[in-house]
C-alpha positions in Angstrom: -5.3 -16.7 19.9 -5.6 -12.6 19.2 -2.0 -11.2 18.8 -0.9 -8.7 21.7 -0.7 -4.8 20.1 2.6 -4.4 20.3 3.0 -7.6 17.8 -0.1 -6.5 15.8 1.9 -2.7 15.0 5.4 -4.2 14.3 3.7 -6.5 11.7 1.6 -4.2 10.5 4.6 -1.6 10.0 6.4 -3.9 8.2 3.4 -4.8 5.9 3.1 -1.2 4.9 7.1 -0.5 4.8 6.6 -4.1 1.9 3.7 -2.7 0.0 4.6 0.3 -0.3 7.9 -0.3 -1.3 6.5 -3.4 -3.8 3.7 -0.8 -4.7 6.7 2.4 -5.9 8.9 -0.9 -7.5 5.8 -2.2 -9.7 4.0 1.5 -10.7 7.5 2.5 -11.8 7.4 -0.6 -14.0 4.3 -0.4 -15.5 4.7 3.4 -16.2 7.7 2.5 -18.9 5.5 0.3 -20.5 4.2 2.0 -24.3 0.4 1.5 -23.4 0.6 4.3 -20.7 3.3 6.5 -22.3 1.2 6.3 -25.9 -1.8 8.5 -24.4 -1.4 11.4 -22.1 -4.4 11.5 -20.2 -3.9 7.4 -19.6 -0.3 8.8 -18.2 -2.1 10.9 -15.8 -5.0 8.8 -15.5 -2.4 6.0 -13.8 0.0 8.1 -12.0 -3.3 8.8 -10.3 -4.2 5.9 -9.4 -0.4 4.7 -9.0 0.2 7.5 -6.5 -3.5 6.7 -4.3 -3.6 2.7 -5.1 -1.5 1.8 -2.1 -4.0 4.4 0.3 -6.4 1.8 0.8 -4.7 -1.3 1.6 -2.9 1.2 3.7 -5.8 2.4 6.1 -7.2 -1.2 6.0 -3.5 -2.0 7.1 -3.6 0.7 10.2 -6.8 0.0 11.2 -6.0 -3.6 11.9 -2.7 -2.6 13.5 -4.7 -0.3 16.2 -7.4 -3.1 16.7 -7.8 -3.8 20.6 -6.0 -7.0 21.8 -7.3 -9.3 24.5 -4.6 -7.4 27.0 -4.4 -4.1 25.8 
């Protein structure tokens, strides 16, 4: 059955807390690797999209947590 809201935002708080987290652990990774640090606008170009990547799992994230419930 649907999940009361109070469930829904802990869940959902801890999701983002986990992939944001995972998200900092593996774009700090990946920028040490030669292939980005070799060009400088592929540097850029990928702290770009390492420091916006997590936005949109993010929203999607938030706007499940503030879904309705059944009760509330």
């Amino acid at each position: 059955g649907p999940m009361p809201i109070r469930l829904r935002k802990l869940i959902g708080a801890v999701a983002l807390i986990i992939l944001v987290v995972t998200w900092a652990l593996v774009a700090m990774a990946l920028a040490q690797s030669p292939a980005v640090k070799a060009n400088g606008l592929i540097e850029v170009l990928y702290y770009v999209v390492a420091g916006l990547g997590w936005v949109l799992p993010g929203m999607l994230l938030v706007r499940w947590m503030s879904q309705p419930g059944v009760n509330g």
